[in-house]
C-alpha positions in Angstrom: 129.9 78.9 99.9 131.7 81.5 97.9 134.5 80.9 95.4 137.5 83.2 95.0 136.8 86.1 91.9 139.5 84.9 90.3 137.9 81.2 89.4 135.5 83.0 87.7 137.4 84.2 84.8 138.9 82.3 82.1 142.3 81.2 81.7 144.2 80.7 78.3 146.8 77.9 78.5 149.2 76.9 76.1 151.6 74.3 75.9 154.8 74.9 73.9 158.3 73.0 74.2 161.4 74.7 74.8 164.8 73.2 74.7 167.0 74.0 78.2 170.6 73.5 77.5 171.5 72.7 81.1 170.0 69.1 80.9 170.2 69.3 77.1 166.3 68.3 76.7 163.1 69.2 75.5 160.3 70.3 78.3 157.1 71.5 78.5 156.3 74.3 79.6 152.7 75.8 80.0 151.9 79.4 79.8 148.9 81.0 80.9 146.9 84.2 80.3 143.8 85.7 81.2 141.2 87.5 78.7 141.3 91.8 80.1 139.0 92.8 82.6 138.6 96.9 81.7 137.7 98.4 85.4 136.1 101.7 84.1 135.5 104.3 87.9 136.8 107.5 88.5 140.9 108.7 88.2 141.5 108.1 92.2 140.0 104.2 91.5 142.0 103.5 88.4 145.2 105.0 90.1 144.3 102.7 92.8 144.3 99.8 91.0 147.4 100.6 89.2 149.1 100.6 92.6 147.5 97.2 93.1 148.7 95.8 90.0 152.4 97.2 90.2 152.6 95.8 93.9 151.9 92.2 93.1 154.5 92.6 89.5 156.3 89.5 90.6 154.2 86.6 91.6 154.3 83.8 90.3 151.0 83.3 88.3 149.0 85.4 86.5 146.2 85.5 88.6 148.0 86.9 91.6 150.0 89.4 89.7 146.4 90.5 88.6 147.4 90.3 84.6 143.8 90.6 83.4 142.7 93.7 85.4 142.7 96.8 82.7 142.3 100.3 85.1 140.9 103.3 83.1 139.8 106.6 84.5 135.8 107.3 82.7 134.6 110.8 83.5 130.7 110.0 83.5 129.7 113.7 84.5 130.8 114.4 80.7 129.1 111.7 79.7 125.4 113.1 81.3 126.4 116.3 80.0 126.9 115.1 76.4 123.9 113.1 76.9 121.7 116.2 78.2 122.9 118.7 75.4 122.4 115.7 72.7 118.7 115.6 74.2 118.0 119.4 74.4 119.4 119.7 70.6 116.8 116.8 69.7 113.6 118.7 71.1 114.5 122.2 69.4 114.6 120.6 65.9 
């Protein structure tokens, strides 16, 4: 049985009341956020989910306008690299 990704992460929700002057009353009305989700790949992956994120801008809830998700473009071949020269420095010493 598999649940939906989004039940796994956790939702904020607040409750605050907010006066609407049409019915001249006090409501509720319950807000809800989800904590970022950073989805670190490469620039053709975060540009990807950027597309994903701006297509689903107006739905309803947060988790189907994908609020969380945080795309960011990592370039790991720099990272090896800094890695490798930070080795080789450490052995000539």
């Amino acid at each position: 049985m598999s649940m939906p990704l989004h039940q796994y992460v956790p939702l904020v929700q607040t409750t605050k009341q907010v006066f609407v002057p049409g019915i001249g009353e006090e409501v509720d009305v319950c807000q809800a956020s989800v904590y970022p989700i950073f989805l670190g790949r490469d620039q053709l992956t975060a540009a990807r989910a950027r597309a994903a994120i701006k297509t689903r801008v107006n739905s309803l809830t947060c988790d189907t306008r994908l609020d969380g998700l945080v795309p960011c473009a990592e370039d790991l071949l720099t990272k090896v690299n800094l890695l490798d020269v930070s080795h080789i420095k450490n052995l000539s010493l």
